[in-house]
TIROGU-742679 format. One record per residue: residue in one letter; x, y, z of N, C-alpha, C in turn. Coordinates in nm, 4 decimals. Last residue first. Example, Ala and Ser with C-alpha at 12.3 -4.5 7.8 and 13.67 -1.06 7.14 Angstrom:
2
   residu     n.east    n.north       n.up    ca.east   ca.north      ca.up     c.east    c.north       c.up
        S     1.2850    -0.2250     0.7080     1.3670    -0.1060     0.7140     1.2900     0.0030     0.7870
        A     1.3190    -0.5690     0.7800     1.2300    -0.4500     0.7800     1.3200    -0.3300     0.7800
END
This chain:
105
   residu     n.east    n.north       n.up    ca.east   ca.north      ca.up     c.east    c.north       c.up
        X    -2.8119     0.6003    -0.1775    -2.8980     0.6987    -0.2755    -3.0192     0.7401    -0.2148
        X    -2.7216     0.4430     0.0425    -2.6593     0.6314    -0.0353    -2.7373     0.6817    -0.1026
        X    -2.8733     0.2134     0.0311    -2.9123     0.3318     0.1434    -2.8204     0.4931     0.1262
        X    -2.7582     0.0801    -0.1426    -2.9034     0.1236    -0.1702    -2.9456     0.2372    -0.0649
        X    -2.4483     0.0882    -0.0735    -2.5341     0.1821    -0.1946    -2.6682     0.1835    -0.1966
        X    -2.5433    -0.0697     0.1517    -2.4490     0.0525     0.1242    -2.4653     0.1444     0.0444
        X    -2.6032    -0.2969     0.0193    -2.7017    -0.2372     0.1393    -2.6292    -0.1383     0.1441
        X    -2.3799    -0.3394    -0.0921    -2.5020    -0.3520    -0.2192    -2.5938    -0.3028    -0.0603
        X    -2.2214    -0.4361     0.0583    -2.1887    -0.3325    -0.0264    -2.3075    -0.2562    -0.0741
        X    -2.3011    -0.6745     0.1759    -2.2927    -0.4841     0.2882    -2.3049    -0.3901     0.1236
        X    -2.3324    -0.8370     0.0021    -2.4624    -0.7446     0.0587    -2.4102    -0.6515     0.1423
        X    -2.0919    -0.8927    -0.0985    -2.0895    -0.7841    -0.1578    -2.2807    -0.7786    -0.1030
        X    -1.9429    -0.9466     0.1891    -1.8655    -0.8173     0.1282    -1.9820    -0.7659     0.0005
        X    -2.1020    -1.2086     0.2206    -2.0960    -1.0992     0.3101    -2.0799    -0.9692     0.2571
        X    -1.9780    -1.3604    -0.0198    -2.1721    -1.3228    -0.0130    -2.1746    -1.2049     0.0950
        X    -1.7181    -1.3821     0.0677    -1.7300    -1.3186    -0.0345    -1.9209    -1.2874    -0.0606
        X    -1.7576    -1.4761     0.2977    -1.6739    -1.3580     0.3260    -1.7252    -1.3100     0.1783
        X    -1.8457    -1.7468     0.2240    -1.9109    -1.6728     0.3235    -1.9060    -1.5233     0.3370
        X    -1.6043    -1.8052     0.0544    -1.7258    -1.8352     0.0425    -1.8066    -1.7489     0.1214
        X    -1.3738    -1.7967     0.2623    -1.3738    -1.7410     0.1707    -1.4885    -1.7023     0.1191
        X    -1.4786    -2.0391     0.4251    -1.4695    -1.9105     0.4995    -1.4473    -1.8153     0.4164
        X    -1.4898    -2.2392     0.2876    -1.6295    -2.2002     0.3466    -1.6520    -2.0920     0.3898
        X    -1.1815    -2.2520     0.2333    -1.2742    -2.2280     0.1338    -1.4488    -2.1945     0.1926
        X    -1.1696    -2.3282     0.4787    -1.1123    -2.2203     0.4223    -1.1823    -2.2041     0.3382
        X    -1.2698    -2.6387     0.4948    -1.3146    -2.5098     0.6142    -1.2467    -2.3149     0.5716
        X    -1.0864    -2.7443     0.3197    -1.2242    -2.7298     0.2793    -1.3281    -2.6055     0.3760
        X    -0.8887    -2.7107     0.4417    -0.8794    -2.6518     0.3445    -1.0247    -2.6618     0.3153
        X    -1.0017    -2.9247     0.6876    -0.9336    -2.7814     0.6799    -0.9255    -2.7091     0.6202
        X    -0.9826    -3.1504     0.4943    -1.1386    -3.0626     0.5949    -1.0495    -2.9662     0.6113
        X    -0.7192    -3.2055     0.4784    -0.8486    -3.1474     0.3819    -0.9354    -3.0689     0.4099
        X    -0.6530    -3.2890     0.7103    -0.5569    -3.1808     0.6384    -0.6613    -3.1308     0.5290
        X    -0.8120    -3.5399     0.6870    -0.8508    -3.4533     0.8031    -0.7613    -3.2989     0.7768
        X    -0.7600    -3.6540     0.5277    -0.8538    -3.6290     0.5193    -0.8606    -3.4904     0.6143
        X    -0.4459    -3.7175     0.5792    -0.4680    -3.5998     0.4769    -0.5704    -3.6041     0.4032
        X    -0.4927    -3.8842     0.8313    -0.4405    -3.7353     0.8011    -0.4404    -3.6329     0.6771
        X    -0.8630    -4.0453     0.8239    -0.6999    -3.9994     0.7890    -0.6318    -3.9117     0.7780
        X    -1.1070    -3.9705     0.9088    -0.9769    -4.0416     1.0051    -0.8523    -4.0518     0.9621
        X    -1.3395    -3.7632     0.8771    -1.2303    -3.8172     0.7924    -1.1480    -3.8828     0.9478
        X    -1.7135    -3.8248     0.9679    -1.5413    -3.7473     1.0000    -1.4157    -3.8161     0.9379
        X    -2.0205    -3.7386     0.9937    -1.9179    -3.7955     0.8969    -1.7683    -3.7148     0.9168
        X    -2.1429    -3.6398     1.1841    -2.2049    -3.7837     1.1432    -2.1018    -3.8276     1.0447
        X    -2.1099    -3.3945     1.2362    -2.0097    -3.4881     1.2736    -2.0806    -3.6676     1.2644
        X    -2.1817    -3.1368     1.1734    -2.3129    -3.2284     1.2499    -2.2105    -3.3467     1.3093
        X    -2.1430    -2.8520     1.0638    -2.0712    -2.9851     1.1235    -2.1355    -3.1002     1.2286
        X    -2.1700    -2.6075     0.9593    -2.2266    -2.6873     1.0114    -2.2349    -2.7803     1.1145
        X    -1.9502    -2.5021     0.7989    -1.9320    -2.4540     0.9486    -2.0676    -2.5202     1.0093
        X    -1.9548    -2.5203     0.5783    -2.0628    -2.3674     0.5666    -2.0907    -2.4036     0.7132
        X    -1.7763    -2.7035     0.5198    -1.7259    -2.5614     0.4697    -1.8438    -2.4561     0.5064
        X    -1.8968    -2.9403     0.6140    -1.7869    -2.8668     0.6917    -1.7730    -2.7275     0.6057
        X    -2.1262    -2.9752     0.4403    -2.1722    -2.9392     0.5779    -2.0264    -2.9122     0.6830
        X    -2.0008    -2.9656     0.1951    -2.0914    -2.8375     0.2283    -2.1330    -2.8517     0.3824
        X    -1.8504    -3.2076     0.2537    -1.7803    -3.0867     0.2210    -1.8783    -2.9543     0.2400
        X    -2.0283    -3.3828     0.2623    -1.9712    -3.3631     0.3713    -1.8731    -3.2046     0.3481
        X    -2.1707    -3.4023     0.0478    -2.2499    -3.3385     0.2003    -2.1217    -3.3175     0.2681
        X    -1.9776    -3.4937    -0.0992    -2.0211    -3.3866    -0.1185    -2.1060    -3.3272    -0.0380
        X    -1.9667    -3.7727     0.0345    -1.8448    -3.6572     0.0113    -1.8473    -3.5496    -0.0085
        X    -2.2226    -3.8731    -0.0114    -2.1555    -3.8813     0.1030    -2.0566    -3.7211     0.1009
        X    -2.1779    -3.8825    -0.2826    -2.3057    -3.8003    -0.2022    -2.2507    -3.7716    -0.1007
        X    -1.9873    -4.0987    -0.3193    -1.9880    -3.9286    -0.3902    -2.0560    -3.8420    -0.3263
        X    -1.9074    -4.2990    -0.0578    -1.9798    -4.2121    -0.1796    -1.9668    -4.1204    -0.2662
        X    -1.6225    -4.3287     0.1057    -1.7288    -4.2583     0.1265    -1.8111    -4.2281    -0.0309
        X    -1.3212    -4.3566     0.2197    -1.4246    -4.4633     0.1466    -1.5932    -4.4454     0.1154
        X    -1.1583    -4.1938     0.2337    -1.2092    -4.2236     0.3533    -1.3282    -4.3637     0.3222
        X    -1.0505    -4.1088    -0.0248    -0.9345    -4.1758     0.0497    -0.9686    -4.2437     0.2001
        X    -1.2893    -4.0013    -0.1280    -1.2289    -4.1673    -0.1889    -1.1218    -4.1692    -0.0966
        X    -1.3875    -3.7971     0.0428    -1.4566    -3.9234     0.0039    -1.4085    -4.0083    -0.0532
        X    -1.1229    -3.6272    -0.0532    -1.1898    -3.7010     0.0732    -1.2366    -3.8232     0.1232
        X    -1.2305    -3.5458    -0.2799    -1.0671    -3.6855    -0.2123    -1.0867    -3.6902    -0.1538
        X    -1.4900    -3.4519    -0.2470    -1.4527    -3.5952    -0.3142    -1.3322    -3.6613    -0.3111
        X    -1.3415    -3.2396    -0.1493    -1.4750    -3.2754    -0.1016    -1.4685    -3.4373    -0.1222
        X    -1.2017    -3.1098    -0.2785    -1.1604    -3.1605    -0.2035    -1.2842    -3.2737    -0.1400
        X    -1.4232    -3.0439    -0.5234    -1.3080    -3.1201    -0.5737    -1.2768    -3.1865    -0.4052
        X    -1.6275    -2.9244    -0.3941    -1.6849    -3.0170    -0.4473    -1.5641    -3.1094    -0.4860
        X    -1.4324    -2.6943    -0.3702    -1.5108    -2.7385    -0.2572    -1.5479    -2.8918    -0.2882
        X    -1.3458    -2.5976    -0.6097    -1.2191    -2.6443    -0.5667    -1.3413    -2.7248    -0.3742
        X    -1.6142    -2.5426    -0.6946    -1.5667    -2.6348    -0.7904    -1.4725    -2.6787    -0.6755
        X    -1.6101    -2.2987    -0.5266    -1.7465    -2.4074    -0.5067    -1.6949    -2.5449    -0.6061
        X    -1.4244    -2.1321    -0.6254    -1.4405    -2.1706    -0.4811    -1.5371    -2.2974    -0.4650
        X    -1.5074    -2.0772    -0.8571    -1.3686    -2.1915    -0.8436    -1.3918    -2.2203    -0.6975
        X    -1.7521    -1.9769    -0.8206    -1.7371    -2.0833    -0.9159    -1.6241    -2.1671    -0.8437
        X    -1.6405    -1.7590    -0.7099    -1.7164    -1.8078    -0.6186    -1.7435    -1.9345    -0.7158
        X    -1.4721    -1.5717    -0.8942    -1.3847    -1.6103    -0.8259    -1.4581    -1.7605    -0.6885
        X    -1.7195    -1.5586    -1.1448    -1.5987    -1.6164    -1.1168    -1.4962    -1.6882    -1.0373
        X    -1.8730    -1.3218    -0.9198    -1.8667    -1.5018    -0.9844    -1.7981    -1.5904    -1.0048
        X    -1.8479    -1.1008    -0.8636    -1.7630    -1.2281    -0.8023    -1.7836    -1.3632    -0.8320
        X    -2.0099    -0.9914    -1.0755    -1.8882    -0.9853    -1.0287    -1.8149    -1.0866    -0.9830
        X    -2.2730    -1.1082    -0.9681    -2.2317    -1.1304    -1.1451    -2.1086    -1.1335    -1.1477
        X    -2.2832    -1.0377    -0.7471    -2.2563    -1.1693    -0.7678    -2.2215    -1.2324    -0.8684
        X    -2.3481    -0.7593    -0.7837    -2.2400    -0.7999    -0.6928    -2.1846    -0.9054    -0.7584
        X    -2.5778    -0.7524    -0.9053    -2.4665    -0.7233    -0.9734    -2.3042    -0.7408    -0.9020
        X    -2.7131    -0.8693    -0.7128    -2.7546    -0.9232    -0.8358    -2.6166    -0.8915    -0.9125
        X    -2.7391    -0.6556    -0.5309    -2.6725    -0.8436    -0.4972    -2.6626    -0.8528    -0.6151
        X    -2.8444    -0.4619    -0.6658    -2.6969    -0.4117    -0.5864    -2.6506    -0.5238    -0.5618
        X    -3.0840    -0.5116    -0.7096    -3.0102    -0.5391    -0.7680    -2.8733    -0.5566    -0.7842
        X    -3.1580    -0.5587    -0.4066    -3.1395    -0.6592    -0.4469    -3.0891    -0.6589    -0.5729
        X    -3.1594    -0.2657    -0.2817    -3.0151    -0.3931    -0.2463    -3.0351    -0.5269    -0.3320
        X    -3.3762    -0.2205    -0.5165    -3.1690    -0.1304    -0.4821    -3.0913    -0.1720    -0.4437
        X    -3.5230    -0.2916    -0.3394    -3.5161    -0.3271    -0.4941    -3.4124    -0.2629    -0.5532
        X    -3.5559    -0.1929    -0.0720    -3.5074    -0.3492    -0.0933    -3.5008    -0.3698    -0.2738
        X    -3.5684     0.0817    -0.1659    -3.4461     0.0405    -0.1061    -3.4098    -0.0959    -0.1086
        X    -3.8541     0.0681    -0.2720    -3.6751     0.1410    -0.3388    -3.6107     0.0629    -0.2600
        X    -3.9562    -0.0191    -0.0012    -3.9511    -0.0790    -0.1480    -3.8705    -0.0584    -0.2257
        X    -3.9489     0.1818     0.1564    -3.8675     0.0686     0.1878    -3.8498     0.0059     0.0618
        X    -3.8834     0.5219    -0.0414    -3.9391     0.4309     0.1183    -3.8848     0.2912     0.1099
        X    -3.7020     0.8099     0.0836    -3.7048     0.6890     0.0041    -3.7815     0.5817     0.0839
END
């Protein structure tokens, strides 16, 4: 099999992965964008603000130009750091998969 099959095998193999876990990667990215923004209103922060800040703690970035100071900002980021880790775990699980099957056949 040469390479071309194979990258056009893992990429439908993503394609149908993601159709799958959609669902469960929606609520993840909704419940991201949700903490994201109490955040931002209990720290006094934008919308923009709040919503960088949630994708740049949940995808483990963390530049630290923006840090909650209250406890149940900072109890957030946490949950928001779970959800990044869910997130991550779930794009991981389905390219092994989908590189798994393109290389069985």
């Amino acid at each position: 099999m040469d390479r071309r099959t194979t990258r056009r095998r893992f990429l439908q193999g993503m394609l149908f992965g993601l159709r799958v876990v959609w669902p469960v990667m929606s609520a993840v990215l909704v419940l991201f964008v949700g903490l994201g923004i109490v955040v931002g209103l209990r720290e006094g922060w934008s919308v923009q603000e709040s919503i960088y800040f949630s994708f740049v703690t949940g995808l483990t970035i963390g530049y630290g130009d923006l840090a909650p100071k209250t406890l149940l900002g900072r109890a957030l980021a946490i949950l928001i750091g779970m959800c990044g880790i869910i997130l991550t775990a779930l794009v991981a699980a389905v390219a092994v998969k989908a590189i798994t099957a393109a290389s069985d056949e």
